[in-house]
MILUM-101916 format. One line per 10 residues: number of its first residue (from 1); their letters; for each residue x, y, z of C-alpha. Coordinates in steps of 0.2 Angstrom, whole numbers, m for minus. Layout:
BEGIN
NUM	A	X/Y/Z  ...
***
This chain:
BEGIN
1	XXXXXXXXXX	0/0/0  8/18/m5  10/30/9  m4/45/10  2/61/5  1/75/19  4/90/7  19/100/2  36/100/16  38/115/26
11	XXXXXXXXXX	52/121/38  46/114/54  54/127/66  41/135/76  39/153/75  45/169/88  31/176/100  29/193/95  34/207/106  32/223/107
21	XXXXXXXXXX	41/234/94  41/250/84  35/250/67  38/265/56  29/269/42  26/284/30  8/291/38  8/282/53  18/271/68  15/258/77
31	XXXXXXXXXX	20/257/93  18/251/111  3/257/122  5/270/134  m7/271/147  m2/287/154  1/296/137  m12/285/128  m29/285/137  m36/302/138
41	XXXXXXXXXX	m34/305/120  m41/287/115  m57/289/128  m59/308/119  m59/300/102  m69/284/104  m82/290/117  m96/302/118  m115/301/112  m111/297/94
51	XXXXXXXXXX	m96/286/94  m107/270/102  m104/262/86  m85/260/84  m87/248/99  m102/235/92  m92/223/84  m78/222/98  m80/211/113  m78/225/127
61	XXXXXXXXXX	m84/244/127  m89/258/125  m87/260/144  m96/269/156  m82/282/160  m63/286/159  m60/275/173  m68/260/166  m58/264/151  m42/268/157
71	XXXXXXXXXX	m41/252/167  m46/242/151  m30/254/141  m21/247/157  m25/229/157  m21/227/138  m5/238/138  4/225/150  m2/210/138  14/203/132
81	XXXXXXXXXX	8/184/129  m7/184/119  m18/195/114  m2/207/112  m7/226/106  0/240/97  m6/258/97  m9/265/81  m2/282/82  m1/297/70
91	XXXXXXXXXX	15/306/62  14/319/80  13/303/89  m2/304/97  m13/290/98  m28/286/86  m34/267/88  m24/250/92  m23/233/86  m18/217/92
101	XXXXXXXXXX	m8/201/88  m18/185/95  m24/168/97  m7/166/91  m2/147/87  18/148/83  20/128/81  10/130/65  15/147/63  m3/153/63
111	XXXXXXXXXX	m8/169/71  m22/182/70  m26/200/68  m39/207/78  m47/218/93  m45/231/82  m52/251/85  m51/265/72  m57/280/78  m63/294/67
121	XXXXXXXXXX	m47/304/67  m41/285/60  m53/281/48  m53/282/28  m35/290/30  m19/281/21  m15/277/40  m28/265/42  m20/255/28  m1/257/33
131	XXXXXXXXXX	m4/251/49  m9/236/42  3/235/30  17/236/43  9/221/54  8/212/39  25/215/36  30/212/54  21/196/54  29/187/36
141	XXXXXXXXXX	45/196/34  51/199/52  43/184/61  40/169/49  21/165/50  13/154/36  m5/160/40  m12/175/45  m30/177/49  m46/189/49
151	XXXXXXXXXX	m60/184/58  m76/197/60  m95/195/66  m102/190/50  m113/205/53  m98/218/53  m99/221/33  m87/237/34  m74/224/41  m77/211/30
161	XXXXXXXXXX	m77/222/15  m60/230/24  m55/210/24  m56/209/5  m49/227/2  m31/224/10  m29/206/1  m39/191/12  m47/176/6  m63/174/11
171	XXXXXXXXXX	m64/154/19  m80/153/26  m92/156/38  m92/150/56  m109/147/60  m114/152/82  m95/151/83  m97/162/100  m107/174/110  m103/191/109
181	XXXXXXXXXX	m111/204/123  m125/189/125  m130/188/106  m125/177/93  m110/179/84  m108/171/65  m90/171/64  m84/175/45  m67/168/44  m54/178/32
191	XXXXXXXXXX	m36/174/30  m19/176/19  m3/167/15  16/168/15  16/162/m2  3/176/m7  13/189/4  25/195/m10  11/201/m23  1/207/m10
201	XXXXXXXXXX	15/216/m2  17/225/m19  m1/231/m20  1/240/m4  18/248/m8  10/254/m25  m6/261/m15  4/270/m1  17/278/m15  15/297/m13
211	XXXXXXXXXX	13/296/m33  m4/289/m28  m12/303/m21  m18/320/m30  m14/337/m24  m30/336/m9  m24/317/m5  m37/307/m16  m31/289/m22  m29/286/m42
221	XXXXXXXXXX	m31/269/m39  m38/259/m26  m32/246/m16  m44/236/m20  m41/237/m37  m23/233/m34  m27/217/m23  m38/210/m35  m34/192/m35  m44/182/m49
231	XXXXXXXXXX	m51/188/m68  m58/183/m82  m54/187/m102  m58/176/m119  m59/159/m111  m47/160/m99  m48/161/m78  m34/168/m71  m29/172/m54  m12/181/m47
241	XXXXXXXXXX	2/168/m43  8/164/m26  27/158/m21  20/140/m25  18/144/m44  34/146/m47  40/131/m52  27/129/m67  29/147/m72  46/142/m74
251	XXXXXXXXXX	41/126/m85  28/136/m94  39/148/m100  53/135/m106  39/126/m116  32/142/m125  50/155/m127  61/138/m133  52/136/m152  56/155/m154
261	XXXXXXXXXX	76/151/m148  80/139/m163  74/158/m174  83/170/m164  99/159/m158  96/167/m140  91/163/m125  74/172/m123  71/185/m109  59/178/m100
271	XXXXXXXXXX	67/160/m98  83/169/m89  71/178/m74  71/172/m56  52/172/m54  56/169/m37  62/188/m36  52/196/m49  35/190/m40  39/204/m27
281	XXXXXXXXXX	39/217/m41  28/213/m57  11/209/m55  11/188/m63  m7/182/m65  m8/164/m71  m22/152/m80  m25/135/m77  m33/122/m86  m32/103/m83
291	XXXXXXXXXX	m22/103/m68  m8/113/m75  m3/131/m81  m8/136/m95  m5/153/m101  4/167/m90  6/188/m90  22/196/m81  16/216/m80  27/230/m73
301	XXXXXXXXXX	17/245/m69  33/255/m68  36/272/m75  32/264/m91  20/254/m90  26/234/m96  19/219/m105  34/210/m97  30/193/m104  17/183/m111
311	XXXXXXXXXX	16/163/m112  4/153/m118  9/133/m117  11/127/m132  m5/113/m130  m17/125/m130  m14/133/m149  m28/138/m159  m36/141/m141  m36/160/m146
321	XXXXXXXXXX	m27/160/m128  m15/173/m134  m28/185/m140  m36/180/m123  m19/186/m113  m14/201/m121  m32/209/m117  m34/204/m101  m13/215/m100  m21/228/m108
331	XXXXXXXXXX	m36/229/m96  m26/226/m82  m13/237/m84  m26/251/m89  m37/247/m73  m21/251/m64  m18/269/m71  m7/267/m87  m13/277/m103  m3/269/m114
341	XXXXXXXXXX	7/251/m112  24/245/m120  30/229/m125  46/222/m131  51/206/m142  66/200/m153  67/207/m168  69/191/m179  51/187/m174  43/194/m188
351	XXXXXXXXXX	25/186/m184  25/191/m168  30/208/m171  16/209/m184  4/201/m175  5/216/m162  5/227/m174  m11/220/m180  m19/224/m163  m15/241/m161
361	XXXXXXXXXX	4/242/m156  17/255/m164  33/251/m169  41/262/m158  62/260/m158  75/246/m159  89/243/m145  107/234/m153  114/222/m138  126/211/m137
371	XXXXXXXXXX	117/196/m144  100/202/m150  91/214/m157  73/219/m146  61/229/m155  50/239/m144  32/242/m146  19/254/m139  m1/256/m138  m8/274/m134
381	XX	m26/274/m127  m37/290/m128
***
């Protein structure tokens, strides 16, 4: 009788507790609470007739006066085990909500983010989002955690929308998971992966840019709009790749780029990359079909915006996969800002040159290098 099969090897090692630490970011820090510095502020900014509803969804509050409040600020600032919390404080360091690290499991190397209040002087700023950024960042790059969770009353649709937004996948719902100040709580359960880290970790860079935001601090492009995870175009159902695909990227692009080598007598671009790397700086979206890849879209929205590559495996011709591809890049790239995309490909490929052409790309300039020639290639949109 074979063996079963468990799944893929991992590094056993468990991972670090978190402990308190300060992390810096552009609009916002986060930062150990401060009781004494802290509380007043907070009880200001999260109490009063109309601020009732920032406390609904957590498990304690609002509270009957500073006091009460203060000796909650109290109890959760000498947390060091789990939950663990961090202020969230503005530029001037003053204190504007907190968040915590809990139910934090580091055999598995699994742990949550939660207990979280943004106050209005929080709220729909770039702050809010670079504070959870910088966890983010803390938790995958800094302290090794596979999984990283989002869990909210399934009742709480700001929350889950806010799950969705900054790059979580919804997994399901909990049904009467728990009581919740003596009501029912649906628990709706969010989470993301080390191996999706990297592309989500260039969605948030890209969104917190300064280039960005206007002149009154308006966003160009959303973050929602840069997390998206899944699309659809001519046939095709792609999704963005994780650390785990790159091993068939890899074999993909060997299987569509080797045909055009025996023409050009070089070693094409895209079969020299480390897609290992390049997944934490160009957006790669994938397509399936019968278990394995079968087409594949490298993107750069740098300062010129980039059809890096495009690969469909060699299987699937007369798909119109190709066609399929190179709109969904157009669309993409377009959805994310650019008014105008480039391309590049060997000048001894002919077809493929003309086949751009014939879909709207200019012949734009030629570059001499060592071993090739590349003809660029550019599509203005109005």
């Amino acid at each position: 009788m074979n063996a079963p099969t468990f799944g893929f090897a991992v590094d056993p090692t468990p991972a670090p507790r978190p402990i308190h630490v300060v992390l810096e970011g552009r609009y916002c820090r986060l930062r150990p609470l401060d009781p004494a510095r802290d509380t007043d502020g907070l009880y200001a900014l999260s109490h009063g007739p109309e601020a009732a509803w920032q406390w609904a969804y957590l498990f304690s509050g609002p509270y009957a006066d500073k006091a009460d409040f203060a000796a909650h600020v109290a109890k959760i600032a000498a947390g060091t085990i789990d939950p663990v919390y961090w202020a969230i404080a503005d530029r001037d360091d003053r204190a504007i909500g907190w968040l915590s690290l809990m139910r934090i499991d580091t055999t598995h190397r699994v742990i949550e983010v939660g207990s979280i209040l943004y106050t209005p002087a929080l709220q729909r700023t770039p702050a809010a989002t670079e504070a959870q950024f910088l966890m983010m960042r803390h938790v995958f790059e800094t302290l090794g955690y596979r999984r990283y969770e989002w869990k909210c009353n399934d009742l709480n649709d700001p929350s889950k929308k806010a799950a969705l937004r900054f790059g979580f996948t919804f997994e399901g719902l909990f049904r009467q998971h728990m009581i919740a100040k003596g009501a029912n709580r649906d628990t709706a359960w969010y989470a993301m992966l080390d191996c999706e880290w990297p592309q989500r970790r260039l969605a948030f860079t890209r969104w917190l840019a300064p280039d960005n935001f206007d002149a009154v601090g308006r966003q160009k492009v959303s973050l929602a709009v840069m997390n998206e995870t899944i699309a659809e175009e001519g046939g095709l159902r792609l999704r963005r790749a994780t650390l785990h695909d790159v091993p068939a990227i890899a074999e993909l692009k060997e299987a569509a780029y080797l045909p055009n080598e025996v023409l050009t007598g070089s070693v094409s671009f895209p079969r020299m990359v480390d897609y290992a790397a390049s997944i934490a700086t160009q957006e790669i979206w994938v397509a399936e079909e019968d278990g394995a890849l079968a087409a594949c879209a490298v993107l750069e929205m740098a300062e010129d915006p980039v059809i890096v590559s495009l690969a469909v495996h060699p299987r699937h011709n007369g798909k119109r996969y190709g066609d399929a591809i190179l709109r969904f890049s157009e669309r993409r790239l377009r959805a994310l800002g650019a008014s105008y995309v480039t391309l590049y490909t060997n000048f001894k490929l002919t077809q493929r040159i003309e086949w751009y052409a014939r879909r709207g790309f200019l012949r734009t300039s030629v570059k001499e290098m060592e071993d090739r020639k590349v003809q660029y290639m550019r599509k203005d949109y109005t």
